[in-house]
TORKOLMAR-828863 format. One record per residue (C-alpha): x, y, z; residue in one letter. Coordinates in steps of 0.25 Angstrom, whole numbers, plus 2048, in hexadecimal, padded with zeros to 3 digits. Layout:
XYZA ...
# end
This chain:
800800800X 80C809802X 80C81680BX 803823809X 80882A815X 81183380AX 80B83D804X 80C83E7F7X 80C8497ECX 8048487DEX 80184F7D1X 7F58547CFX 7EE85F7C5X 7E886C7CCX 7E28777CDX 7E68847D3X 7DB88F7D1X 7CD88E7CAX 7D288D7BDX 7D387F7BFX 7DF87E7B7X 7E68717BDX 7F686F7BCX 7FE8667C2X 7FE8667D2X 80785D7DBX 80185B7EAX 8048527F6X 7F78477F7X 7F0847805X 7F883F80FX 7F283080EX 7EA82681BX 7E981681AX 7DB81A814X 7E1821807X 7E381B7F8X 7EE8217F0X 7EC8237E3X 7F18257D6X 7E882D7CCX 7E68277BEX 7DA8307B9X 7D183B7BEX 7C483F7B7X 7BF84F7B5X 7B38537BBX 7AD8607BAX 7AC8607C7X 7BB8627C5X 7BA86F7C1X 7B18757CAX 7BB8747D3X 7C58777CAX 7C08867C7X 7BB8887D5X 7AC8857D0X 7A68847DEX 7B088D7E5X 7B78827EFX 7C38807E6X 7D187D7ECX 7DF87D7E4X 7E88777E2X 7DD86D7DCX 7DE8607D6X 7D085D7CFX 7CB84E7CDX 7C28467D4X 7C18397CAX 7CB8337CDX 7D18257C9X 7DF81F7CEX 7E68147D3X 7EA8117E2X 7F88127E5X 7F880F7F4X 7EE80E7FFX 7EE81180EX 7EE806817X 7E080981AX 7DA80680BX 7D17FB80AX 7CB7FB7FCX 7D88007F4X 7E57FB7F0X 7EE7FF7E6X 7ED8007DAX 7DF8007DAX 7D88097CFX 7CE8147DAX 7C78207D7X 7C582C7E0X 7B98367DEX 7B58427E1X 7B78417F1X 7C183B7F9X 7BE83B807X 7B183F811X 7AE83E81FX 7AA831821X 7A083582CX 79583B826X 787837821X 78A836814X 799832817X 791825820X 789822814X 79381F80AX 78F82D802X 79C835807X 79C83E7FAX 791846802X 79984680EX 79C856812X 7A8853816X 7AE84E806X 7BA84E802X 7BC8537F1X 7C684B7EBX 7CE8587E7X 7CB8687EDX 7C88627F8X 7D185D807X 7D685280EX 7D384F81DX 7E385381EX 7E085F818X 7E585D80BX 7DF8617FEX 7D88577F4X 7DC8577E7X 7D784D7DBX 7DB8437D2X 7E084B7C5X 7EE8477CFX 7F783C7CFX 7F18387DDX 7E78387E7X 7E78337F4X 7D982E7F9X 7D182A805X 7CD81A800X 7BE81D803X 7BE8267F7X 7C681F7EDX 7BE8147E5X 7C38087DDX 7C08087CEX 7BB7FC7C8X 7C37F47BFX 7BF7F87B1X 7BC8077B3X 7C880E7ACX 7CF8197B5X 7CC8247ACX 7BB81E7A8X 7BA81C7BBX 7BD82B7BCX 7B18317B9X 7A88277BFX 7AF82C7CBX 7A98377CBX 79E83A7BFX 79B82A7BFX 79A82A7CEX 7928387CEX 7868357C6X 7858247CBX 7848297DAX 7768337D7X 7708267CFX 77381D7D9X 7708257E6X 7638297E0X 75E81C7DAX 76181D7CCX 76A8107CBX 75D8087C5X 75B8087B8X 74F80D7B0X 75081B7B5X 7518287ABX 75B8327AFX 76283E7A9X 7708447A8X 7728517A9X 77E8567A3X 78784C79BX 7958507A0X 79E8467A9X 7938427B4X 7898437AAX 78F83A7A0X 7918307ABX 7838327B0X 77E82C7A3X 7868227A2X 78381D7B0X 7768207AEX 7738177A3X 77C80C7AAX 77080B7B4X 76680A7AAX 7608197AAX 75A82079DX 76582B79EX 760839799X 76D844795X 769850797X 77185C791X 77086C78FX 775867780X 77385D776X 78285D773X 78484E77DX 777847777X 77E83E76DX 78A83B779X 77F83A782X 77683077AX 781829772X 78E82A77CX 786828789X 77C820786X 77182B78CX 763828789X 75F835784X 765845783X 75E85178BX 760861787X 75D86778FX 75A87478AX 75086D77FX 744870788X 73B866780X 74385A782X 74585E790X 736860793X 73485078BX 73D84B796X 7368517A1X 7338477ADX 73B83C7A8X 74783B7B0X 74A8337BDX 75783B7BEX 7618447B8X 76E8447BDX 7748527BCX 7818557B9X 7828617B4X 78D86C7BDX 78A8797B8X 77C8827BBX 76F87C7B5X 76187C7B7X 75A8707BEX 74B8737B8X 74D86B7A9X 7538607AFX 74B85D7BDX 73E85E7B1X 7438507ACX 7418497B8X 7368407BCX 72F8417C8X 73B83F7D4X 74383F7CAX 7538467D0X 75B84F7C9X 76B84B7D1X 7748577CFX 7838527CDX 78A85F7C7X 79086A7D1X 7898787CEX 78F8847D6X 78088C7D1X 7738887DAX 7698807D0X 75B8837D1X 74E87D7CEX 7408807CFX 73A8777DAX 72C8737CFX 73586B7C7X 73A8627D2X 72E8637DDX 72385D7D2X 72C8537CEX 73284E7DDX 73F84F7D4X 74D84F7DDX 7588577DAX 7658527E1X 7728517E1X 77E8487E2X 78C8477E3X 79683D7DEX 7948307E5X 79B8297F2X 7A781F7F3X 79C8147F2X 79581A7E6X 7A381C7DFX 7A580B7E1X 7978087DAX 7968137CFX 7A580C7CBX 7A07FE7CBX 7938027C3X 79B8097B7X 7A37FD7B7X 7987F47B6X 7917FD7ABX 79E7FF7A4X 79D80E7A7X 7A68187A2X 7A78287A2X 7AA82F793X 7B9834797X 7C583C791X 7D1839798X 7DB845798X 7E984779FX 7EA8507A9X 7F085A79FX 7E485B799X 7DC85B7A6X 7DB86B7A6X 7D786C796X 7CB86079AX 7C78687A6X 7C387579CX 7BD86B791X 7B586679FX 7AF8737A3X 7AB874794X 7A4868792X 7AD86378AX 7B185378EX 7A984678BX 7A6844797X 7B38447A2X 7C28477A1X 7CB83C7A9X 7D98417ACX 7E28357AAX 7EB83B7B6X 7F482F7B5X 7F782F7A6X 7F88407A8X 8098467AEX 80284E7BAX 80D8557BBX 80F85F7AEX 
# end
């Protein structure tokens, strides 16, 4: 197992100011217990999420910041304390990487709620040092929050389950949505919403896309296999799908009216908001009080979420719609993200990249 009482330095991409521009940044990992993994990064997905925080989006940025939260390595070491890791094991590590362990939702196995979270990257250690993510060479990580990947997921296809795979699988499962016959919507086809469909159709649901744009119908209907394309702007096809959803999952993260979309649902039909919005959304209480219609909200999944929604894309065969980059490319992808402009997630092939130049 070898010792982790040294600490050790790595290379990671970061940014210093709310431009977001990332550039090569050494730093000392967090000093390591018998209950820590070491691990080696191979490959690190780009969420929009990323640049949020990036660019100081929602005003709690820290810098020097090293982004990435779908994170896939291998083990290197493991403390004494390790139970369910050994080297050279292929892990993921997600969006948080530690919790209180005492709380309610912490006691019911749904730590991501826990007030007491800790991010991935922006965020601090228990010793007080900072967080920082996996577009670096290595991570040091409490076991609790480092999964195993299945044998026969890819590094760089796992990824983005981690996060946009594990992201729309927890709202289905958590509200009932696992059985198959259902009709749901997805709103907003970007890296969730691409996953949500595919997932979606894995379960057996009728999968509606719904867009501002008809520019995604053919990838929509041809490339993810969605039952039927929604604009949402083109008031006459909106009003014929009136009342015939169970569910839309929503993904879209900038401002947008809630009215069009809580229309399509049936009677106690939910609208789950995924997508982080700085803006207030508003609504007018008719359109959900005369239909019992839920809005909700949910965020990411737990450790025992992350394990299932794993195993279910490998039993399904399922994989995301990546382009794999180096980290020298990694701030060119981050603009073409913020545009739009990618089908549908960037992975950073941190391994294969030279961190350092």
């Amino acid at each position: 197992m070898g010792s982790l009482e040294k600490e050790r330095t790595t290379v990671g991409w970061a940014a210093r100011d709310p431009t977001g521009f990332l550039s090569p940044y050494t730093y000392g990992l967090r000093n390591t217990g018998p209950e820590d993994v070491f691990i080696k990064v191979l490959c690190c997905g780009i969420c929009h999420t990323d640049l949020h925080q990036l660019k100081n989006d929602l005003g709690m940025s820290n810098y020097p910041m090293v982004p990435g939260h779908e994170v896939v390595g291998e083990v290197v070491e493991v403390g004494s304390g390790v139970t369910k890791l050994k080297a050279g094991d292929r892990v993921g590590v997600g969006v948080i990487v530690g919790c209180c362990r005492e709380c309610s939702p912490c006691k019911s196995n749904i730590e991501q709620y826990c007030n007491k979270r800790i991010w991935s990257y922006n965020d601090v250690h228990p010793d007080g040092k900072p967080t920082q993510g996996g577009f670096a060479g290595a991570m040091v990580v409490d076991q609790k929050f480092v999964v195993k990947i299945p044998d026969g997921l890819a590094p760089e296809q796992a990824a983005p389950l981690l996060c946009a795979g594990l992201t729309v699988y927890s709202p289905l499962s958590h509200f009932g949505f696992k059985k198959s016959g259902l009709r749901g919507g997805i709103l907003g086809l970007g890296g969730v919403g691409h996953m949500g469909v595919k997932i979606a159709k894995a379960m057996g649901h009728h999968v509606t896309v719904i867009s501002s744009s008809d520019k995604k119908r053919e990838e929509a209907l041809e490339h993810l296999g969605a039952d039927a394309y929604l604009v949402s702007s083109d008031a006459e096809a909106m009003q014929k799908a009136a009342d015939s959803l169970d569910y839309i999952i929503n993904t879209v993260p900038v401002f947008h009216p809630l009215e069009p979309y809580l229309s399509l649902l049936k009677v106690d039909g939910k609208l789950i908001l995924l997508g982080v919005i700085a803006n207030p959304l508003q609504f007018v209480t008719p359109v959900v009080i005369l239909g019992r219609k839920t809005i909700a909200g949910s965020f990411i999944g737990s450790m025992q979420e992350t394990e299932e929604m794993l195993e279910f894309c490998k039993e399904k065969g399922l994989t995301s719609q990546i382009e794999v980059v180096k980290m020298d490319y990694v701030n060119t992808a981050l603009e073409r993200l913020e545009k739009n402009d990618v089908r549908y997630r960037f992975v950073v092939d941190v391994a294969g990249s030279k961190l350092d130049q």
